[in-house]
N, C-alpha and C positions, 0 to 999 in steps of 0.2 A: 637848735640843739641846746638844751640846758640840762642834760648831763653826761657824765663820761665817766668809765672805769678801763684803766690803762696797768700792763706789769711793769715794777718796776724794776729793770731784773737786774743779777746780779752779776761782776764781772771776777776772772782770776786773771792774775795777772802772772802769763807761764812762763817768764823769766823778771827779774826787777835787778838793775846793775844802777848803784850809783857811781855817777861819773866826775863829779864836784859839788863843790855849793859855792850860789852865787852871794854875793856880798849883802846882800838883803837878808841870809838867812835860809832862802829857797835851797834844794837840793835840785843839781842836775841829775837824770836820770832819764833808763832806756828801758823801755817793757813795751810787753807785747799783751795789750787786753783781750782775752777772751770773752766775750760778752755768751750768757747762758740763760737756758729757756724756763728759768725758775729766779723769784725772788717776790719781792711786796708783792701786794695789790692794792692802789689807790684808787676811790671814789671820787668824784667832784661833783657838787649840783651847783649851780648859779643862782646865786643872791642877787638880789635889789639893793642891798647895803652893803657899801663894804669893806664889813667885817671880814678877817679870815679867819676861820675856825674848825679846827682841828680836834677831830676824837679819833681813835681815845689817845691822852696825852702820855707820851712814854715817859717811864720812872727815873728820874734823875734828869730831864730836860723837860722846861716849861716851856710850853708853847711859843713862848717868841722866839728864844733860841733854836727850834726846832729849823734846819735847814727846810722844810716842806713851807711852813709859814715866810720865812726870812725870801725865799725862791715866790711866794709869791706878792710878797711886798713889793720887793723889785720888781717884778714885770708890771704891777699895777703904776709903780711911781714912771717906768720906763714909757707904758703906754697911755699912762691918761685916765685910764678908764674909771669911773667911779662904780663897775660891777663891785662881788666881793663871790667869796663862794663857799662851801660847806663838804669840807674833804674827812672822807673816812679811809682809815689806814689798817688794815691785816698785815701786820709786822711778821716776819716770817724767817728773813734774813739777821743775824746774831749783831748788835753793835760792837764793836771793835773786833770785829771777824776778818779784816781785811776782803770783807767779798762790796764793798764799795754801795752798802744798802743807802746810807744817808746822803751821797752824792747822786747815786740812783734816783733815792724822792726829789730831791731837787730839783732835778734834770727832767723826771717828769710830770712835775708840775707845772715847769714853765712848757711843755710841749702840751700839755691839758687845757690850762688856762690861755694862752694863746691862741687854741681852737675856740674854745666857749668865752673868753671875752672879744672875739674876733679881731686880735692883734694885730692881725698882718706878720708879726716879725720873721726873718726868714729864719736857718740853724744856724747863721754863721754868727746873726745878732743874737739869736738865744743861747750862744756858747759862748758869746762875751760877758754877757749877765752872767751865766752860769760859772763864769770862771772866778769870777770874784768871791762866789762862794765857798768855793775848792776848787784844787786845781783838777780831780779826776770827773767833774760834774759835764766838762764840754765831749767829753766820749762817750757819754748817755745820751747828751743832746744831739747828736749827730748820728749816735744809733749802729755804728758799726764797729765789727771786731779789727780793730787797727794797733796798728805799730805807734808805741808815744813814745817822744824825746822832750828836751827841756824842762819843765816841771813838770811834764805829763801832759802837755796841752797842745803841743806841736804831735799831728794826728795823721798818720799816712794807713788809709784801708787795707786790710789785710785779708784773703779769702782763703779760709783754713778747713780741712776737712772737717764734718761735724761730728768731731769725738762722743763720746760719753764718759761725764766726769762722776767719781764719789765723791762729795766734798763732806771732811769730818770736824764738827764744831767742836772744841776742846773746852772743859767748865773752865776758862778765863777769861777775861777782857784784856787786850793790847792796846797802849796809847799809842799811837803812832806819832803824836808831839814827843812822849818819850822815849821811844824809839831811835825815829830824828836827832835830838838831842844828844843823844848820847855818846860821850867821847871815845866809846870801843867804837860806833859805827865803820865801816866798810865805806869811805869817800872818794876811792883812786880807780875806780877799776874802767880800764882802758873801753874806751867807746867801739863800738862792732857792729857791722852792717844787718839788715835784715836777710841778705843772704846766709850768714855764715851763722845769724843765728838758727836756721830752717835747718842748714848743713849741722852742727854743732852742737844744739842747744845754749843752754845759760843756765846763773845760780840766779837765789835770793840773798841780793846783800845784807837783807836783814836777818837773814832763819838764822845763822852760828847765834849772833847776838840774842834773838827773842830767845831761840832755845832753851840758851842761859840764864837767861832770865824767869823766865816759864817753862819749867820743868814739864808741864803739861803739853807743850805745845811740841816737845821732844816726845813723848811718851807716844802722842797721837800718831805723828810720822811715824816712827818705828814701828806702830801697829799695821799702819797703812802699808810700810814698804814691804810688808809680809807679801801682798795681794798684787803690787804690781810699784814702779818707780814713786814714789812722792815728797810733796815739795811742800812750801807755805806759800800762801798768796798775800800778799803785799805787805804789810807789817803785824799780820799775824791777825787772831791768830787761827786760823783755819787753815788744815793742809789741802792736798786734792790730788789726786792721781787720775791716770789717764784708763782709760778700758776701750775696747775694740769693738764690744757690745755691750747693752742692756744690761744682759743677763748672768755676766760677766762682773758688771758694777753690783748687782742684783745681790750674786753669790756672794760675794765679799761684806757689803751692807750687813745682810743677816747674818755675821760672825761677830759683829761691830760690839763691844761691848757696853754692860748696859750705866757705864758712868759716860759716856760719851753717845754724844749723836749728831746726825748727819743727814744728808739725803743724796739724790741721783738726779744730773741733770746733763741737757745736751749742751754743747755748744752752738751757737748759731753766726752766723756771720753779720747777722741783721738784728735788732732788738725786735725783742716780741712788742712793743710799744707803739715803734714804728709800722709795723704789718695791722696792728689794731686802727691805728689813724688812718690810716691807707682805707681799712674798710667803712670807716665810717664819712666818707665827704658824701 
């Protein structure tokens, strides 16, 4: 095999509680990732040299910096191998969306390239790599919709009906460094089992804050909560609410107004990425 095209999809995260930060900086925290059957789509073809090389290159990040190149530096220095490869990217997923697009490509890069440079590594070593790049990049790599604690990397599977979400892109960008940062943050809030979140629910510790911050990212929600409950997913700024059908998400979609946009996607308990790999041994 020397080549591959794999989704790189995207995740929500249907509650996020921070619970402290640890002395490094890191924040502790509890979310529950919903993994969804929409996001990138990444090519790969296998070089002789190697180069990694990246088209087409996104606006305001040069290719090295690019998580997709940096994911695959690492697994080449990890495994040895002197391949290189030639990855094309249909960006699809918003940056600073909180839908978890850039840890996504990373995540499946090294699931890519580990197949066509014939790495061997299993997911537990490619969620160690993975981790170093961010902390949400090893729940790509592992591919299931699970329950995260500690920085997000402590990973227990979670099997959730397969809802249908709207998710709606608001015209901003969210730092989630500034986000973090900042000294309003939400850092206490009492830790809570996955039963009681199933029984209960949960907030986002970030939405009062982003809100405030992004007046856009309030506007959006309040449009959304017309249609049915909604929320922000991870530090913004993309809201999402839940729907029981299609048709349902469907109806609401086409009221959507035309300074904001969005799309419709399911839930899945498995990445589409991993079902993709599956078909092709």
């Amino acid at each position: 095999m020397d080549n591959l095209t794999l989704l790189a999809p995207a995740k929500l995260n249907l509650f996020l509680h921070i619970t402290g930060r640890r002395e490094d900086g890191y924040h502790l925290l509890q979310t529950l990732f919903q993994l969804l059957d929409y996001g990138d789509t990444l090519s790969f073809q296998l070089t002789d040299s190697p180069e990694i090389l990246l088209a087409p290159e996104l606006p305001d990040v040069p290719a090295p910096d690019n998580l997709i190149v940096r994911a695959a530096r690492l697994l080449q220095q990890a495994c040895g191998t002197r391949r290189g490869a030639m990855i094309t990217l249909d960006k699809r997923l918003p940056m600073g969306g909180g839908l978890g697009g850039g840890s996504s490509n990373a995540a499946t890069t090294l699931l890519a390239l580990n197949r066509l440079w014939q790495s061997r590594l299993d997911l537990d070593q490619l969620a160690a790599l993975g981790a170093r790049l961010g902390a949400d990049v090893p729940v790509f790599v592992f591919g299931q919709t699970a329950w995260g604690e500690g920085i997000g990397e402590q990973l227990t599977p979670v099997e959730l009906p397969e809802n249908w979400y709207l998710v709606i892109m608001p015209p901003c960008r969210v730092s989630t460094a500034e986000i973090f940062a900042h000294p309003d943050l939400t850092r206490d809030t009492h830790p809570i089992k996955i039963r009681a979140f199933l029984e209960r629910g949960g907030r986002n510790d970030c939405q009062n804050l982003v809100e405030t911050l992004f007046p856009k990212v309030l506007q959006a929600r309040l449009w959304l909560d017309n249609f049915a409950p909604a929320q922000m997913t991870g530090s913004g700024a993309c809201v999402f609410a839940r729907f029981s059908t299609k048709k349902c998400a469907e109806e609401a979609l086409a009221c959507m107004p035309d300074h904001l946009s969005g799309f419709i996607a399911r839930g899945v308990n498995q990445s589409p990425a991993h079902h993709q790999l599956s078909s092709t041994h």
